[in-house]
C-alpha positions as CSV (number, residue, x, y, z in Angstrom):
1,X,17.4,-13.7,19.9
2,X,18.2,-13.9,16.1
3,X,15.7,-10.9,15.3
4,X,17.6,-8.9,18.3
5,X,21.1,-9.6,16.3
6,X,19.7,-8.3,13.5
7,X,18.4,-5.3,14.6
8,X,21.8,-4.4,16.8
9,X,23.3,-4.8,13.5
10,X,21.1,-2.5,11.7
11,X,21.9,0.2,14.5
12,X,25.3,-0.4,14.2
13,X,25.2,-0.4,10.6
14,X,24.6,3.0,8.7
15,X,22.0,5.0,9.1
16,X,20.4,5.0,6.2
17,X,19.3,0.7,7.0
18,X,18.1,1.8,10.3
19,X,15.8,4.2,8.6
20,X,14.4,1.6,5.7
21,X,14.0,-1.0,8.2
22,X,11.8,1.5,10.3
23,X,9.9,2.5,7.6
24,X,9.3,-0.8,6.5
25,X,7.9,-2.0,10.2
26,X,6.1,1.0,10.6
27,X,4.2,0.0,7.4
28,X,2.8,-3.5,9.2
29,X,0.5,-1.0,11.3
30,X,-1.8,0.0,8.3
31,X,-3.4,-3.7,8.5
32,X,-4.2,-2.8,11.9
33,X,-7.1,-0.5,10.6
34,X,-10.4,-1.4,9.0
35,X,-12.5,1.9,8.2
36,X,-11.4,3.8,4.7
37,X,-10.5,7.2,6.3
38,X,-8.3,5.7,8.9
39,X,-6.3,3.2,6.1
40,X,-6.4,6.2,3.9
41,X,-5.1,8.8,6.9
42,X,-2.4,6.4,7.8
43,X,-1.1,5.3,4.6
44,X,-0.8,8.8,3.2
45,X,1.7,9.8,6.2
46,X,3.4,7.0,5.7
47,X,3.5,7.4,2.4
48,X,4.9,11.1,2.7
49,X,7.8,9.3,5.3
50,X,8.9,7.2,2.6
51,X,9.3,9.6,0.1
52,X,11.1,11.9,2.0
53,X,13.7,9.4,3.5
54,X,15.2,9.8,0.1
55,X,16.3,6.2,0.3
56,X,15.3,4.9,-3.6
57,X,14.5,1.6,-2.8
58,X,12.2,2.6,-0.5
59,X,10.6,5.9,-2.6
60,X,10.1,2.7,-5.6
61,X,8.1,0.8,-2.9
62,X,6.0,3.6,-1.8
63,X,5.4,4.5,-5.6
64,X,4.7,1.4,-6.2
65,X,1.9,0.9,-3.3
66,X,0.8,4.5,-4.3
67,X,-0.2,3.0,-8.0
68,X,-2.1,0.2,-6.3
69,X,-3.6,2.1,-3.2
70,X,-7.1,0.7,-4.4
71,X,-6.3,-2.7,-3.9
72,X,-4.0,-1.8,-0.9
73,X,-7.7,-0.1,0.5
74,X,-9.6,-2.3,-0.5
75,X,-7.7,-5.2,1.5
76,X,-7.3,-3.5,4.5
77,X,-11.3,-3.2,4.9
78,X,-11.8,-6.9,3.9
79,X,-8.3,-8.6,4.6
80,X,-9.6,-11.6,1.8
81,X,-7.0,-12.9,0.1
């Protein structure tokens, strides 16, 4: 019930947080794979979403995961922490 207030707000709120917050949930489904190709496949789409939602917080994220895709990689084949 909480999350579902949340989310209503973030529809009713600009578009632009609607966006960011899909982005950001979309993301959660790279941890889902295990084979390189399929982390690799995934992440680059996403990572092409993110830069074009032109949203700068976002764009600095996906830079930012872009400069550590090895480790990114690396932890979704052997989720070791």
């Amino acid at each position: 019930p909480a999350h579902a207030d949340a989310l209503a707000l973030l529809h009713t709120g600009g578009l632009s947080e609607s966006r960011a917050w899909r982005l950001k949930e979309s993301l959660r489904g790279l941890w889902s794979y295990r084979q390189r190709a399929a982390v690799t496949r995934f992440f680059t789409r996403w990572y092409a979403s993110a830069i074009r939602s032109r949203l700068e917080p976002v764009t600095q994220v996906a830079r930012m995961l872009k400069r550590h895709a090895d480790g990114v990689l690396r932890h979704a084949q052997h989720p070791i922490t």
